[in-house]
C-alpha positions in Angstrom: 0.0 0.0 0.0 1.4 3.3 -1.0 2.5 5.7 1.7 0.5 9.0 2.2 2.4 12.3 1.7 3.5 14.1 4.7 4.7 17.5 3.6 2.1 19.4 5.2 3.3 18.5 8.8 5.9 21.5 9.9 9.4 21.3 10.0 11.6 23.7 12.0 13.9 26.0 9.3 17.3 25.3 10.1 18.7 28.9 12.4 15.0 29.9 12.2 15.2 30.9 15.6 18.3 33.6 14.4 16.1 34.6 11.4 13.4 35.5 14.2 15.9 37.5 16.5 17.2 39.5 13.8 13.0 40.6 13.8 12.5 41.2 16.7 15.6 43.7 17.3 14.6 45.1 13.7 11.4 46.0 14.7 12.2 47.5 17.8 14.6 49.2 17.0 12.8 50.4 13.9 9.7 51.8 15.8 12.3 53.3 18.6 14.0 55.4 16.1 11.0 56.5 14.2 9.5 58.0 16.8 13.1 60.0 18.4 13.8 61.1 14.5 10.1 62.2 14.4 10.0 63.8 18.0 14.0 65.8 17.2 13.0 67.0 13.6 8.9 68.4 14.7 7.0 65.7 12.7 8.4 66.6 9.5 5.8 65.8 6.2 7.1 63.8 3.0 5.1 65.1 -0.1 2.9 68.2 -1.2 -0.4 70.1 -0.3 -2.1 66.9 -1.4 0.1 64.4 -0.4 1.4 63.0 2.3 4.2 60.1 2.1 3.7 58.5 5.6 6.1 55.9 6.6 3.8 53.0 6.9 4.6 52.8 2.6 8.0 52.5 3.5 6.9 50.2 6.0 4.9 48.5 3.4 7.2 48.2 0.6 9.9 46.6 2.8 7.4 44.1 4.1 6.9 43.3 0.2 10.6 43.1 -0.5 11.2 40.6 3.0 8.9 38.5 1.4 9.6 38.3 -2.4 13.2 37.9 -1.6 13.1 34.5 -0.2 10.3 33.2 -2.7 12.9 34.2 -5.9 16.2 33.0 -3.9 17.5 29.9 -2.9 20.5 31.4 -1.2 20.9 31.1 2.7 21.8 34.7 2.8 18.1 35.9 1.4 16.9 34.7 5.1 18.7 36.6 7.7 18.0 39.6 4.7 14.1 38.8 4.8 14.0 38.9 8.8 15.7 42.5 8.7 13.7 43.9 5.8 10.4 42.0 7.6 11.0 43.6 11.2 11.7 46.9 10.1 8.9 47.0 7.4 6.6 46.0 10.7 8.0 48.5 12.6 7.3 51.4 10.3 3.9 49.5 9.5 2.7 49.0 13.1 4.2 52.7 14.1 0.9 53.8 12.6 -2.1 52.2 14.1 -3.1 54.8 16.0 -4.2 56.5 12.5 -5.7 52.9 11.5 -8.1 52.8 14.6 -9.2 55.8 15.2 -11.6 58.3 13.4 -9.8 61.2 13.3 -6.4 59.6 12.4 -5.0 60.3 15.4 -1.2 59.4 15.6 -0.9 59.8 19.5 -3.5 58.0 20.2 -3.0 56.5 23.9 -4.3 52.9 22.8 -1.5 53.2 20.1 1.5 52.5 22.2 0.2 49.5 24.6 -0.7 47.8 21.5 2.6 47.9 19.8 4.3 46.1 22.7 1.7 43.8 23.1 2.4 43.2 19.8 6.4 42.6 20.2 5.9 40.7 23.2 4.1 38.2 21.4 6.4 38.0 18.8 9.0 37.9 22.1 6.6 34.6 23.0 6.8 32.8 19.4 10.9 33.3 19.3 11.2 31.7 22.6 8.7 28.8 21.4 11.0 28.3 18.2 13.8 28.8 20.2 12.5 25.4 22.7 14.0 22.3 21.8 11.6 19.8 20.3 11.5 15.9 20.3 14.1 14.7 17.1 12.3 13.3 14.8 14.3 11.6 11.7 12.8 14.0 9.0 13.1 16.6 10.6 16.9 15.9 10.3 17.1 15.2 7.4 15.7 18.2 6.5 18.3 20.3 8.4 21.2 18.0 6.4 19.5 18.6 3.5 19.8 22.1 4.3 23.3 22.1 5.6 24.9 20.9 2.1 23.6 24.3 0.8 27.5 25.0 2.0 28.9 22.6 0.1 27.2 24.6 -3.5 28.0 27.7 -2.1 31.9 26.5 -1.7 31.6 27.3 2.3 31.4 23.6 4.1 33.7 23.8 6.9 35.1 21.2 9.3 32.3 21.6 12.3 29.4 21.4 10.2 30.7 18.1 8.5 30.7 16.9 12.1 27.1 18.1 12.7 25.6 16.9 9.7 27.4 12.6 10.5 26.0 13.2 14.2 22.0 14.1 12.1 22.9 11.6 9.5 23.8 8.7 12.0 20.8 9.5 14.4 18.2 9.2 11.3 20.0 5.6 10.2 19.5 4.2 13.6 16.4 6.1 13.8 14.7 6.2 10.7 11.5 3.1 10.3 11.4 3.9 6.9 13.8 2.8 4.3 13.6 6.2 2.1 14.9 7.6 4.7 17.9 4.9 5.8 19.1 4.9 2.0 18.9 8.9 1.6 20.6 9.1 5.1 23.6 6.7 3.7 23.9 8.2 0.7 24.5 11.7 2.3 27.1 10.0 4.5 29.1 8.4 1.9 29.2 12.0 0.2 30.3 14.2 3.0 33.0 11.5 3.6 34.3 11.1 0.1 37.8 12.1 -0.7 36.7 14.6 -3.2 34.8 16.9 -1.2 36.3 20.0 0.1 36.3 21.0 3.6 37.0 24.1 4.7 39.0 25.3 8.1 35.9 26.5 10.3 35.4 29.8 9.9 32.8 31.6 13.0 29.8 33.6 11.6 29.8 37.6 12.3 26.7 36.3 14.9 29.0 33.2 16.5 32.1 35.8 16.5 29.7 38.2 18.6 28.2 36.0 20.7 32.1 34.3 21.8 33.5 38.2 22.5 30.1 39.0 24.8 30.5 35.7 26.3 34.5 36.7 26.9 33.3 40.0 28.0 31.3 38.6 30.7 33.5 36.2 32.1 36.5 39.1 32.1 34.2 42.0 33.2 31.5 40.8 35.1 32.9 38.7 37.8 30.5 37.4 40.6 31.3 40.1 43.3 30.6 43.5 40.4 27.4 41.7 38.7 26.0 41.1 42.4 26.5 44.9 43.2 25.2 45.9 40.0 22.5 43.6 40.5 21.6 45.2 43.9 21.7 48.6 43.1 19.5 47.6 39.6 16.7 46.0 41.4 17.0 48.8 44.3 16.7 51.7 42.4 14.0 50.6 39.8 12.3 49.2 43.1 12.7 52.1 44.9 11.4 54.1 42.1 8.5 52.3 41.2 7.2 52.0 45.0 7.4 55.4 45.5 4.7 56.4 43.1 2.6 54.0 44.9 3.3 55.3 48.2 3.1 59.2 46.9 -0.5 58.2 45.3 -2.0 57.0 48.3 -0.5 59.6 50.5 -2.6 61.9 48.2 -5.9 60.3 49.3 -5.3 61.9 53.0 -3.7 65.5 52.3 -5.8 67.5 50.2 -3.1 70.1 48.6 -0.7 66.9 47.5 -3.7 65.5 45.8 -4.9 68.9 44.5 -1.5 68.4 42.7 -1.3 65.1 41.8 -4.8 65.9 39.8 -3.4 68.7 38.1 -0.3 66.6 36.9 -2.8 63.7 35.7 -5.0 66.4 33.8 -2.4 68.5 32.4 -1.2 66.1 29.7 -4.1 64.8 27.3 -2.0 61.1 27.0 -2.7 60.8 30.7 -6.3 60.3 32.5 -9.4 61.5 30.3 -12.0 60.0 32.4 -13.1 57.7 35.3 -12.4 54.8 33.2 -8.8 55.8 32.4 -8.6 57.0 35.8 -9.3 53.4 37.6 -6.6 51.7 35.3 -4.0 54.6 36.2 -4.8 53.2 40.0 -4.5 49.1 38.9 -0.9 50.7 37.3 0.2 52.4 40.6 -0.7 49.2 42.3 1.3 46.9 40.6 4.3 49.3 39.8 3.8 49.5 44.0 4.1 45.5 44.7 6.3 45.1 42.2 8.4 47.8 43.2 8.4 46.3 46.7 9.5 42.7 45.2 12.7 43.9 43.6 13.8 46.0 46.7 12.9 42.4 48.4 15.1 40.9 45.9 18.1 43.5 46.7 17.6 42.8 50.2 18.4 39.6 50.2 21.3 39.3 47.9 22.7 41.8 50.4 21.8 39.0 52.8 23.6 36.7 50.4 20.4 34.1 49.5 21.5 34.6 46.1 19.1 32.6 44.7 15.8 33.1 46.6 16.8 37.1 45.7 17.6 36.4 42.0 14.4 34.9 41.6 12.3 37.1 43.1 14.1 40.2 40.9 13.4 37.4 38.1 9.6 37.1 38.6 9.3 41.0 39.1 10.8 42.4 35.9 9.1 39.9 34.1 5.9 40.6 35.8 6.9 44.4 34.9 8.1 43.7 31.5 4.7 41.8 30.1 2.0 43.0 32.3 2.8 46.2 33.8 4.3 48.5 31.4 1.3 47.7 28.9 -0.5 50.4 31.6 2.9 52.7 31.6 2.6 52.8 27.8 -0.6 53.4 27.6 -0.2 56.5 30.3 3.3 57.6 29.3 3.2 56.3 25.6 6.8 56.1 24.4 8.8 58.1 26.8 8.8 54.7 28.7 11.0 53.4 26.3 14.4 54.2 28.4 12.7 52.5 31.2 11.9 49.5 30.0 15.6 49.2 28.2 16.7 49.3 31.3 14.4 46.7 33.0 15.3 44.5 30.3 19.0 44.5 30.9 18.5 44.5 34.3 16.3 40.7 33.5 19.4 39.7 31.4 22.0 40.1 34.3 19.7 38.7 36.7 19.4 35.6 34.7 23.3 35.6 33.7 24.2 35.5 37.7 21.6 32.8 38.2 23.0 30.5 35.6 26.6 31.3 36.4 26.7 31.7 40.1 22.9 31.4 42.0 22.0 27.8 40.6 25.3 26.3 40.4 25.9 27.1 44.0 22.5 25.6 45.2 23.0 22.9 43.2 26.3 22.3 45.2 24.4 22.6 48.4 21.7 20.4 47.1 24.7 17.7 46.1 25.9 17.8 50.1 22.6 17.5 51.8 21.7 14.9 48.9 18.8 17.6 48.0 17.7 18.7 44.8 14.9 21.8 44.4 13.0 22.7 40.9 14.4 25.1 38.6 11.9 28.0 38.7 9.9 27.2 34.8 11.2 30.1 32.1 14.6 29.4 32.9 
């Protein structure tokens, strides 16, 4: 009986998940410097009395090229090319909805900002699902070795990739439960092993070249006692910071002239509260800036106290807490002034999580190994 054809079930693209970076900074980095060139040059206007060039054509015609490029060429390069033209076409795109949703095309539209980062963060949550390792599946490797002789046309196949692709090619022959597969599998080892093909010295890509000199960098720079301080004074000050607007809000509700002022500050900027609706989720934002606020400061605390990893993980939980829940309310009330802010609460997240995987966990798991003990790894790490 004849096989059924499988090719509609997905396959992972090989580096997919470096195609999908290379969006994501695109596009933020696209929509950040939109908005500062727009803000330091007035809102300048591209075209006549009757027309108006917005950027959301640029936006568009970049999308168009991200995607023709990779439907014309086979070339590995037309990727990484499609995920920067894609990104920044979105960017420029997406920069506009607040002209899209409204009736009076209004660019500053408060709803405008939230909605871009929600957007980005869940493009944030597909990178880190095609980032996940899956089950190996036989196909699916041989669809990644079919892939990695791409090198060989292009001239390019260098010593570590002929070691990755006998390590696929030896997992589908032991693997694989149907013989296509087994005979395609050998025949693709006997060629990568033949005398006649040439084999370049390895070579690191521009990306593995900078990922080696951050990882040096690190190690040189950021040694355990100068990340922890940094660390402390991070989750301290953006603690402090944020738990202070809770505490000044609430001590408006008992002293009339600090709340006469607070009002006026809310009121004078039309981004800010425009009625009781508005006004309630500007109190759920104060509230969770406030506990959140007060969980990094509990964080710092106890790194000072030296539980390193009860502390991490708290400063963990809170930025990200911050980072996908809270600042869709800061956006929404500061719209894209924010963006410093939230820069710096995602590096803050990234050296949390380097002194957790370099010093926090490998010390409990020390203690665990003595006291024959082992806890759960908190889940997102």
């Amino acid at each position: 009986m004849r096989s059924l054809p499988i090719r509609l079930a997905g396959v992972k693209r090989a580096h997919a998940e470096l195609y999908l970076l290379l969006m994501l900074l695109s596009f933020a980095t696209s929509v950040t410097a939109t908005r500062l060139f727009l803000q330091l040059t007035g809102y300048p206007q591209l075209g006549s009395s009757e027309l108006h060039i917005a950027h959301v054509l640029w936006g568009g015609l970049l999308l168009f090229l991200g995607v023709l490029l990779p439907l014309i060429l086979a070339n590995r390069w037309a990727f990484p090319a499609s995920a920067l033209m894609g990104g920044t076409g979105v960017g420029l795109f997406i920069d506009e909805i607040g002209k899209f949703i409204t009736q009076s095309n209004d660019y500053f539209y408060p709803f405008a900002a939230p909605i871009i980062y929600a957007f980005f963060l869940l493009t944030v949550l597909v990178y880190l699902r095609v980032k996940r390792r899956g089950k190996r599946n036989t196909r699916a490797e041989l669809y990644l070795a079919l892939d990695g002789l791409l090198e060989v046309l292009d001239r390019d196949f260098e010593r570590d990739e002929q070691v990755i692709l006998l390590e696929r090619l030896s997992f589908v022959a032991e693997q694989a439960d149907h013989p296509n597969e087994v005979h395609l599998a050998a025949a693709l080892r006997d060629l990568i092993l033949s005398d006649g093909l040439e084999v370049m010295p390895d070579r690191p890509s521009l990306w593995e070249r900078l990922r080696r000199r951050l990882e040096a960098y690190e190690t040189r720079y950021l040694r355990k006692s100068r990340l922890r301080w940094l660390l402390i004074l991070g989750l301290g000050i953006v603690g402090l910071l944020s738990a202070l607007q809770l505490l000044v809000s609430l001590a408006a509700l008992f002293v009339p002239d600090l709340l006469r002022e607070v009002a006026i500050e809310l009121l004078a900027t039309e981004q800010r509260v425009r009625g009781a609706i508005s006004l309630t989720w500007y109190w759920v934002r104060m509230v969770l800036e406030g506990l959140n606020g007060t969980l990094l400061l509990v964080g710092s605390a106890l790194i000072v106290l030296r539980r390193d990893e009860l502390g991490t993980r708290l400063g963990y939980y809170g930025l990200l807490l911050t980072l996908t829940t809270v600042n869709l309310l800061v956006f929404y009330f500061d719209q894209f002034g924010t963006i410093t802010q939230a820069l710096v609460q995602f590096v803050l997240l990234l050296g949390v999580l380097s002194y957790r995987r370099r010093f926090a966990i490998p010390a409990q798991a020390r203690r665990a190994q003595d006291t024959g003990e082992m806890e759960p790894e908190p889940e997102g790490l």
